[in-house]
C-alpha positions in Angstrom: -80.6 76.6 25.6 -81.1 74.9 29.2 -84.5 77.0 29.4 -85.4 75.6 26.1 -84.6 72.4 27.5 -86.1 72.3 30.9 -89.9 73.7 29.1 -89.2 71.5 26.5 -92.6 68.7 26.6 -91.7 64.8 27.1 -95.0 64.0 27.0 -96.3 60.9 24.4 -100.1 62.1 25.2 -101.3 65.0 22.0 -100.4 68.4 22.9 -104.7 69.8 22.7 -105.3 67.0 25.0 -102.2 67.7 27.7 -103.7 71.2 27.5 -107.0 70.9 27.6 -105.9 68.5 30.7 -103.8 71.4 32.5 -106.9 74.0 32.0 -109.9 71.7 33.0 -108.0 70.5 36.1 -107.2 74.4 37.2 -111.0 74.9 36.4 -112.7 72.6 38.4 -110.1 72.8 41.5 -110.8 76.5 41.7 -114.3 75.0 42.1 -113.8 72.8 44.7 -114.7 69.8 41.9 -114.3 67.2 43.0 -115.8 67.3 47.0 -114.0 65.4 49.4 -116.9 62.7 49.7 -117.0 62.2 45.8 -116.5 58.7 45.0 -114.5 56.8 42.0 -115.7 57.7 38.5 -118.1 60.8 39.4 -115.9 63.7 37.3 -117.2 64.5 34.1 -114.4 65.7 32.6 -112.3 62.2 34.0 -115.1 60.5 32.6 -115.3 62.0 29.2 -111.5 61.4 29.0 -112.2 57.9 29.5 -114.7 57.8 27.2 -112.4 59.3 24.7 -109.7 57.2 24.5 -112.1 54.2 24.8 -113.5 55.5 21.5 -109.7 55.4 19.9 -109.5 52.3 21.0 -112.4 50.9 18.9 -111.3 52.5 16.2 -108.2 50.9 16.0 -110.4 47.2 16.2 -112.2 49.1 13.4 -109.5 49.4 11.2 -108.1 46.3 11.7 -111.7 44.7 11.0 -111.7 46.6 7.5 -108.3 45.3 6.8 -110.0 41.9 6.7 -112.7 42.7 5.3 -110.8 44.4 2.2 -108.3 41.1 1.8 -112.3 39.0 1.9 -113.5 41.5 -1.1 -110.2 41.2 -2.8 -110.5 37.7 -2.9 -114.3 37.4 -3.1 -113.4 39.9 -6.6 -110.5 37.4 -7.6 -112.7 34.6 -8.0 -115.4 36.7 -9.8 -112.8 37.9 -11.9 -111.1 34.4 -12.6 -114.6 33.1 -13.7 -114.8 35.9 -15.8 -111.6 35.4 -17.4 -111.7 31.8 -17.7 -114.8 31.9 -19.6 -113.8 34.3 -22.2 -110.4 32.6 -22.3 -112.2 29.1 -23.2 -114.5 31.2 -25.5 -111.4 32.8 -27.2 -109.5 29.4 -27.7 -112.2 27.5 -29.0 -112.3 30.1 -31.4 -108.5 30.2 -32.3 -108.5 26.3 -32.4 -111.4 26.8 -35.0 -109.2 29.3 -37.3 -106.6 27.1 -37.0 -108.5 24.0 -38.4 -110.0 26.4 -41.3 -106.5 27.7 -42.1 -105.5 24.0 -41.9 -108.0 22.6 -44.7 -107.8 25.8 -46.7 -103.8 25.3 -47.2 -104.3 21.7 -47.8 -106.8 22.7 -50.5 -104.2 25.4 -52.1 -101.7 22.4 -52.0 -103.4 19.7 -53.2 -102.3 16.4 -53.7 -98.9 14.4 -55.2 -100.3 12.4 -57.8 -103.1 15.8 -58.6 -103.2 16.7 -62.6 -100.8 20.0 -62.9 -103.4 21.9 -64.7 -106.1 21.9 -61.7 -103.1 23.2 -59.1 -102.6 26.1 -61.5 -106.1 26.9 -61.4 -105.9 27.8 -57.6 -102.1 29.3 -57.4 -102.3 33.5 -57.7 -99.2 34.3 -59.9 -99.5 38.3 -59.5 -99.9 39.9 -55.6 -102.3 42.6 -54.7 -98.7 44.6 -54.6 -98.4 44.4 -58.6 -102.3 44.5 -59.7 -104.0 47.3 -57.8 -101.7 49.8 -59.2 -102.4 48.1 -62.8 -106.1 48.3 -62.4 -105.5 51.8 -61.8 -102.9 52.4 -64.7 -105.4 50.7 -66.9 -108.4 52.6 -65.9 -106.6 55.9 -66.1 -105.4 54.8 -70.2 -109.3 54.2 -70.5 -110.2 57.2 -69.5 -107.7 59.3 -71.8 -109.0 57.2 -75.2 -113.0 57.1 -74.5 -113.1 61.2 -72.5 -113.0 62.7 -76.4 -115.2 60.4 -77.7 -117.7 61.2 -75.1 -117.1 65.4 -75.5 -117.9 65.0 -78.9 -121.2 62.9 -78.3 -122.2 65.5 -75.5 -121.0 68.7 -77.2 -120.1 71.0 -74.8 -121.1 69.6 -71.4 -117.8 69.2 -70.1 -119.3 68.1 -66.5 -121.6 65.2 -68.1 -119.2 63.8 -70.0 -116.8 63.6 -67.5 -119.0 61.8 -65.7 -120.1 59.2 -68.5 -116.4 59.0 -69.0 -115.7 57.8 -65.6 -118.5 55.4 -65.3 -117.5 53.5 -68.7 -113.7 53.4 -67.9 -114.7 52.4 -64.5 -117.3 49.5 -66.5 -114.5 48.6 -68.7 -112.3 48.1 -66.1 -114.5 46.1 -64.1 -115.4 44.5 -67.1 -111.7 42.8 -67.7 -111.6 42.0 -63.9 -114.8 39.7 -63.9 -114.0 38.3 -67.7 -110.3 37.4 -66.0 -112.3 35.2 -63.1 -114.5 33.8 -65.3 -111.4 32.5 -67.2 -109.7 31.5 -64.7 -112.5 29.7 -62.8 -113.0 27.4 -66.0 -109.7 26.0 -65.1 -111.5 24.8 -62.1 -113.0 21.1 -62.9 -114.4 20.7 -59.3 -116.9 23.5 -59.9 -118.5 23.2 -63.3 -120.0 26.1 -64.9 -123.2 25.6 -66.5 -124.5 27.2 -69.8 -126.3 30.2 -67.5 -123.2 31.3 -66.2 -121.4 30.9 -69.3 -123.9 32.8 -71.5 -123.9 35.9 -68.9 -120.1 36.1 -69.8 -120.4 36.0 -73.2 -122.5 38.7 -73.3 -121.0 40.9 -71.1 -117.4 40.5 -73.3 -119.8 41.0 -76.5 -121.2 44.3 -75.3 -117.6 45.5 -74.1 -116.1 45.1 -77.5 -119.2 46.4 -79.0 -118.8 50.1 -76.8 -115.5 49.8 -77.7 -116.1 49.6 -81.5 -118.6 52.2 -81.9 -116.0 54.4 -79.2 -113.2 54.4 -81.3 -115.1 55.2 -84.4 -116.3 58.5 -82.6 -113.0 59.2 -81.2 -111.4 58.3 -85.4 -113.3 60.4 -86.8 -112.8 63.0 -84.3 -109.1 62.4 -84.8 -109.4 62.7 -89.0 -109.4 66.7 -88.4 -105.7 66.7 -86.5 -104.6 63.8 -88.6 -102.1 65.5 -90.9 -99.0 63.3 -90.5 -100.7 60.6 -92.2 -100.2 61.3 -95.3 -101.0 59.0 -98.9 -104.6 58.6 -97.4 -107.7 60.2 -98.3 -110.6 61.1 -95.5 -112.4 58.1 -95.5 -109.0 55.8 -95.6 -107.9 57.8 -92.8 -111.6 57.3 -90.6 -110.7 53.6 -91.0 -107.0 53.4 -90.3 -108.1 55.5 -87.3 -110.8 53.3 -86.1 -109.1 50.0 -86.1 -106.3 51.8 -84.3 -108.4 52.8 -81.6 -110.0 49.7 -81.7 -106.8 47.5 -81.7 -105.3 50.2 -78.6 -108.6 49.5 -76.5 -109.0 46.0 -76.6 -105.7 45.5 -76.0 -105.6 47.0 -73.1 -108.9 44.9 -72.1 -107.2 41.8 -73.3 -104.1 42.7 -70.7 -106.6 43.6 -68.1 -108.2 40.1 -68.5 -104.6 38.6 -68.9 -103.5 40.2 -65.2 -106.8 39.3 -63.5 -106.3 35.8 -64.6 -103.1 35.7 -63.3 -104.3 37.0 -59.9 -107.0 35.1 -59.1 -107.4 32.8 -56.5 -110.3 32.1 -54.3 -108.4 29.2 -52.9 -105.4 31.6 -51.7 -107.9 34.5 -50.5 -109.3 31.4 -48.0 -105.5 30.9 -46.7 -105.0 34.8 -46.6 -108.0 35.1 -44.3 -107.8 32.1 -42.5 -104.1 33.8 -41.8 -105.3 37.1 -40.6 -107.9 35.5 -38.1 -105.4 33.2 -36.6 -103.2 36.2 -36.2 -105.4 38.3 -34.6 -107.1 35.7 -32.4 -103.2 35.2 -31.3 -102.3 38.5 -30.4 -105.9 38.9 -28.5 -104.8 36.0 -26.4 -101.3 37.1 -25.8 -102.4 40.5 -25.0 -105.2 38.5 -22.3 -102.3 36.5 -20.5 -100.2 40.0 -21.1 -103.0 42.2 -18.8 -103.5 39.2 -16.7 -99.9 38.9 -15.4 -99.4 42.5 -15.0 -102.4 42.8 -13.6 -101.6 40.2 -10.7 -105.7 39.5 -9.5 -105.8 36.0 -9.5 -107.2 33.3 -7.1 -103.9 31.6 -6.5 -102.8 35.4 -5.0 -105.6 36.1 -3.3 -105.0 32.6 -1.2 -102.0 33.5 -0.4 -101.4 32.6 3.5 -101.3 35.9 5.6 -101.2 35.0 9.0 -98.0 35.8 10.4 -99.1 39.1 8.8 -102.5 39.6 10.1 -100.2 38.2 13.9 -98.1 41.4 13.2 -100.9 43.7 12.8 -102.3 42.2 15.9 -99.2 43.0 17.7 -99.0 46.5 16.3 -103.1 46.8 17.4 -101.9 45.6 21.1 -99.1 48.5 21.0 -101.1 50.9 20.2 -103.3 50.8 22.8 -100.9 50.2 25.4 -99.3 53.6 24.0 -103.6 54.7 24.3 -104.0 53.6 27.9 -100.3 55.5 28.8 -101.6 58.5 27.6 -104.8 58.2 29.5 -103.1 57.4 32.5 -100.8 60.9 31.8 -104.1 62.6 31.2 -105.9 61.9 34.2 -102.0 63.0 36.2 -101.9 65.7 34.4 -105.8 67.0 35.4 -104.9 65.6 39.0 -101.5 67.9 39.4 -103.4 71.1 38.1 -106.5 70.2 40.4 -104.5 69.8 43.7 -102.5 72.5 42.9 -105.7 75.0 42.0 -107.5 74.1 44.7 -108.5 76.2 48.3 -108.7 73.2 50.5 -106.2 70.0 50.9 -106.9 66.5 48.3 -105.1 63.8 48.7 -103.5 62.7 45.2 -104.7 59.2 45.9 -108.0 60.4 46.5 -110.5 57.7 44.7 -112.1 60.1 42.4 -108.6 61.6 40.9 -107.6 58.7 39.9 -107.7 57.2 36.0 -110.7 54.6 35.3 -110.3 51.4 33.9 -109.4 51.8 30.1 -112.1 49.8 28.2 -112.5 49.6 24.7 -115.5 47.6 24.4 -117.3 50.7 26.3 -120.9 51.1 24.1 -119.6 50.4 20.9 -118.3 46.9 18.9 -118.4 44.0 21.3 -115.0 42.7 20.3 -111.3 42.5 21.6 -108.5 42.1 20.5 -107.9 38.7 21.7 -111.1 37.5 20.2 -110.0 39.0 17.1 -107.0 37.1 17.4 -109.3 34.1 18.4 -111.4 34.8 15.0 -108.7 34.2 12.8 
């Protein structure tokens, strides 16, 4: 353990360079390097030592000079950023103060005025939600499509995949059919948008042809029935066609008339304007929150960026000065190190003090950045 001890390195200077030190110094004072009428600075190996840690040196003042110029891009990026920003941020409340005014007039539209006739508010409220008539459309077209589908395999013969087809496309018509006939209705509750006889006429025509289809339909699908008929009894064939074809008739258009009924009910263009007026605000609103959200968290801002760091850029200039008082120590143990192993390696008597064993001036503005650290201190 006290052997351990005694070998055991104190030196501060890296262990390659102590060494390298030790083995250059044995070197050239087995060769008599350097001669006894050498001057200061004239060994190569003492002067690429110096030129060594001069280069550390510098690269310290580089470091530090990156440092600033990191917290000048960061800042130079802020402001970039904050322009950025603050242009899509004006962009994106001009737009949610826009919403807001269209969700403003729409709901002052749906709610109208005290002394308003009762009859025109009702022609803008929607009594039946999207929650209760989409699955009625559906239950309605799915009825259709039972009724007409044997009306249509009889018409086709036996094309099953054609008349499955027509099938679809006229349940689908008839169930469009009572959508649009329910607007129409309800839109001629509406005295602020008269209709004129155009738009009036197109109505009537398409509710004429529906119950026409229907009509001829269920006299196909009657007569069709008359051969499975036999619980109707005290009727003879043609009595039976006829019962059968009203029925039919009668089943269809009712479920047409309750179609027209529940679109009627439902419609609102007034209330569709407040539900997307709604929707925009709320999106525009969670856009913005999520902005200010990723802003925060995010943490670029100008204000940050301006933050005062001088005591901290003092500290680092502190640290810098430490460091290469620590550089020019191990020089200095360098250059004793080379000495000891040269005096000791050599054949003739040195002096230790002799002017060319003895450590250079340590400069760090040696062919490289013109700068100190004191005028980096005096830069700031």
């Amino acid at each position: 353990m006290e052997k351990k001890m005694k070998t055991k390195s104190t030196s501060s200077a890296p262990k390659a360079i102590v060494k390298d030190a030790r083995k250059q110094g044995k070197r050239d004072g087995k060769n008599q390097v350097p001669r006894q009428e050498w001057t200061r600075n004239s060994v190569p190996y003492l002067m690429q030592l110096q030129r060594q840690y001069a280069a550390f040196g510098r690269e310290l003042d580089l470091q530090l000079e990156e440092k600033k110029l990191q917290k000048e891009s960061q800042r130079v990026n802020a402001i970039r950023t904050e322009i950025q920003e603050k242009g899509k941020s004006t962009a994106l409340q001009n737009n949610l103060a826009r919403a807001e005014a269209e969700l403003n007039t729409a709901q002052a539209k749906l709610d109208g005025g005290v002394d308003e006739v009762p009859m025109a508010k009702f022609a803008r409220m929607r009594l039946i939600t999207n929650s209760f008539y989409l699955p009625f459309l559906f239950l309605l077209f799915i009825g259709e499509f039972t009724i007409t589908a044997p009306a249509f395999r009889v018409l086709l013969g036996e094309k099953v995949g054609t008349s499955l087809i027509v099938t679809l496309a006229v349940s689908g018509l008839t169930v469009g059919a009572a959508h649009i006939l329910g607007i129409y209705f309800k839109s001629l509750f509406d005295r602020n948008r008269p209709k004129s006889g155009i738009y009036n006429a197109i109505f009537i025509t398409i509710g004429a042809m529906v119950v026409a289809t229907i009509t001829f339909l269920s006299n196909i699908r009657g007569r069709n029935s008359v051969l499975t008929s036999g619980n109707l009894t005290g009727m003879n064939e043609d009595q039976k066609i006829i019962y059968l074809w009203a029925f039919y008739t009668i089943v269809q258009l009712t479920f047409i008339a309750v179609g027209i009924a529940i679109s009627f009910m439902h419609y609102s263009e007034i209330e569709s304007e407040v539900g997307r007026a709604k929707r925009k605000v709320w999106f525009l609103r969670k856009l913005q929150n999520r902005r200010e959200a990723a802003k925060l968290k995010s943490g670029a801002s100008v204000e940050e960026s301006d933050i005062d760091t001088s005591k901290m850029l003092d500290r680092e200039l502190e640290v810098l000065e430490s460091k290469k008082i620590l550089l020019r120590a191990q020089y200095e143990e360098a250059v004793a190190i080379y000495r000891d192993a040269n005096i000791q390696s050599r054949r003739d008597e040195m002096s230790g003090a002799h002017p060319s064993l003895q450590a250079s001036e340590l400069d760090f503005r040696t062919s490289g950045l013109d700068f100190s650290t004191s005028e980096l201190a005096a830069a700031r």
